[in-house]
C-alpha positions, 0 to 999 in steps of 0.5 A, a space after each residue: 223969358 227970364 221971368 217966364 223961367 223963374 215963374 216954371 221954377 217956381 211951380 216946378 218947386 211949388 208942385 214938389 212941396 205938395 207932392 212931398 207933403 202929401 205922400 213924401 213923392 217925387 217927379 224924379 226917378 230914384 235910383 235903382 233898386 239894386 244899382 250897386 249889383 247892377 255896377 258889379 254885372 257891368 263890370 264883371 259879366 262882359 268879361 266872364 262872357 268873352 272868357 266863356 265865348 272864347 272856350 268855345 273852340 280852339 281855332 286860330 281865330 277864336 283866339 284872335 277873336 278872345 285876344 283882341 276882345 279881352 284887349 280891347 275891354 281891359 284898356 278900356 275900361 279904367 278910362 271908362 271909370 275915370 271918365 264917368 266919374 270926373 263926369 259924375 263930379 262935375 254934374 254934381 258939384 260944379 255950379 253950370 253958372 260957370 260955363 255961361 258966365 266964361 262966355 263972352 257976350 258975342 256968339 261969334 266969339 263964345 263959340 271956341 270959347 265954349 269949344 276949348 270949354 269942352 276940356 272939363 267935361 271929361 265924360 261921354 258924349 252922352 253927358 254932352 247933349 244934356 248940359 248942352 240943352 241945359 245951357 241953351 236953356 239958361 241963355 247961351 246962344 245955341 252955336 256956342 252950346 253946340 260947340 261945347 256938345 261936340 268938343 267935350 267928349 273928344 279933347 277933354 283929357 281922359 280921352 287925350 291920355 288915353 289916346 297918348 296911351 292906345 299909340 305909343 310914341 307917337 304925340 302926333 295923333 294925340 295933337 291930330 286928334 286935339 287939333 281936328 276936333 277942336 277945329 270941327 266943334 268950333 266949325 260947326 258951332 259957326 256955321 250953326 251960327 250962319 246958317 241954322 234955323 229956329 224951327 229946326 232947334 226944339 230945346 228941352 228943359 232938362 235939369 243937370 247938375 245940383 238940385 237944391 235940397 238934394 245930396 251932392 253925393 247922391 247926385 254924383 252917385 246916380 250920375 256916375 251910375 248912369 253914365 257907367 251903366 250906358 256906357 259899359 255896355 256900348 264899350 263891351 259890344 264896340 270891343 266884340 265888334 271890333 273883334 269879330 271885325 278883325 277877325 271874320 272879315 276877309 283880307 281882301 276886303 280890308 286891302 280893298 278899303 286900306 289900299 285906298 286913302 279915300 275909301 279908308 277914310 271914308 269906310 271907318 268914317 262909317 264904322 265910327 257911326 255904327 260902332 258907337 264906341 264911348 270916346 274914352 275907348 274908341 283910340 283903343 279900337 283904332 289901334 288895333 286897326 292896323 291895316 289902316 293908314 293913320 289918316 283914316 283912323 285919326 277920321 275914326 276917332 274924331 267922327 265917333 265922338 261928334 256923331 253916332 248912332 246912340 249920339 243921333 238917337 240922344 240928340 232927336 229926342 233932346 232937340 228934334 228930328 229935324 235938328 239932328 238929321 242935319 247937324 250929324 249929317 253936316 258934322 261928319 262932312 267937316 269932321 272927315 274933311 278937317 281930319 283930312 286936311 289936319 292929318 295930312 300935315 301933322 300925320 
């Protein structure tokens, strides 16, 4: 398998000498044209948007809606710079040897390992599939890297302090978060390890970190503007949703799902899924959920980084359908459950 490996890679090499000394081109995609000005857009449309939507009227619930909108954008967004650049750092300048060789030999051991190793990739869960199939690629046994896919964006500390920040004075859901999705990742990772199939695993080859012969500053370029550019947009409209949320939806309904623990869980359990909120932002949306009990919104920041529909749509085209239909659907069971529980007792 190795030497296999090495004869592709060589190929792979062989075909780009030719190809650049012929016309100097590259399989790669470049960086975009105008990615500079795309970086400023992103960064600052959103917000004049929000300002604009909001002068629409002067209604009660416009302002709430603006309010909570701008609030929720604005806390976010310096997590979201720091956490796609630590990622865009990593990719480029951190060897991906690192992360095989701390492993230990045997997979039921390396799974929590590789869960705790989730820490040092403080970006979104985008970043995760990639250097996941990256991993497996490079002979990590794929329970382990699974673990890692799920435990990176959720317990890394950018995603910690910002939760430290969105709950203030209470260390509680910090440690809640921490503990349940670092209990669920290394939960998956072992029941991957009992129960998955090969034929529902169908691993990509995918390049991550430094190219040889390529700029490290380059790379990190590309990469912080990729995960901003992807990221930023998920972030704005998680924050409007979130908006219109608290906003349009009537009361009645709210107490209908917040006087009821299960159907609280279970209904932001959901939200998480179809918000698709960048895990550096979503304690910020939890937050402001108000009207929930602490439990079920401790299940919204611990489901919406394991499992979203950008997550879902990511992980089918980097492992196959089969792959993630059952890995998101068997995440959300644990993660509900090992939220459940972990909540219960800290919370």
């Amino acid at each position: 398998m190795e030497k296999t490996g090495a004869l592709v890679a060589e190929d792979q090499a062989a075909a780009g000498a030719v190809a650049d000394g012929a016309g100097h081109s590259d399989a790669r995609p470049e960086s975009p044209r105008y990615g500079p000005l795309l970086l400023v857009g992103a960064a600052v449309v959103p917000g004049t948007v929000v300002i604009l939507l909001g002068r629409w009227g002067d209604a009660p619930a416009v302002q709430a809606w603006r309010t909570v909108c701008l609030a929720v954008t604005v806390q976010a967004l310096p997590f979201l710079l720091l956490g796609t650049a630590l990622s865009g750092a990593i990719n480029a300048f951190v060897p991906e040897r690192v992360f095989s060789r701390i492993l230990p030999r045997r997979a039921v051991l390396a799974v929590p390992v590789a869960g705790v190793a989730g820490a040092v990739l403080p970006g979104c869960e985008c970043a995760s599939v990639p250097v996941a199939s990256s991993l497996i690629g490079r002979g990590v046994a794929p329970a382990a890297a699974f673990a890692f896919l799920l435990s990176a964006p959720a317990i890394n500390p950018v995603v910690l302090t910002a939760t430290a920040i969105a709950f203030p004075g209470n260390p509680a859901m910090v440690l809640a978060r921490l503990v349940a999705s670092l209990v669920t990742a290394v939960v998956m990772g072992w029941l991957w390890l009992r129960f998955g199939r090969a034929e529902w695993l169908r691993p990509t080859a995918r390049h991550t970190g430094h190219q040889h012969g390529r700029s490290r500053w380059n790379e990190f370029r590309l990469g912080f503007q990729h995960d901003f550019l992807h990221a930023g947009g998920f972030l704005v409209l998680g924050a409007m949703a979130a908006a219109t949320f608290n906003v349009a939806v009537p009361r009645s309904v709210l107490d209908t799902f917040a006087g009821a623990p299960w159907l609280s869980v279970l209904f932001l359990a959901g939200l998480a899924v179809l918000l698709a909120v960048c895990s550096e932002a979503d304690a910020f949306l939890a937050a402001s959920l108000t009207g929930f009990p602490p439990i079920a919104r401790l299940v919204f920041m611990v489901v919406g980084p394991m499992v979203d529909l950008k997550l879902i749509a990511l992980q089918a085209g980097t492992f196959g359908r089969a792959f993630a239909v059952r890995f998101s659907a068997a995440t959300v069971v644990v993660a509900v459950a090992c939220s459940s529980l972990i909540g219960g007792v800290l919370l």
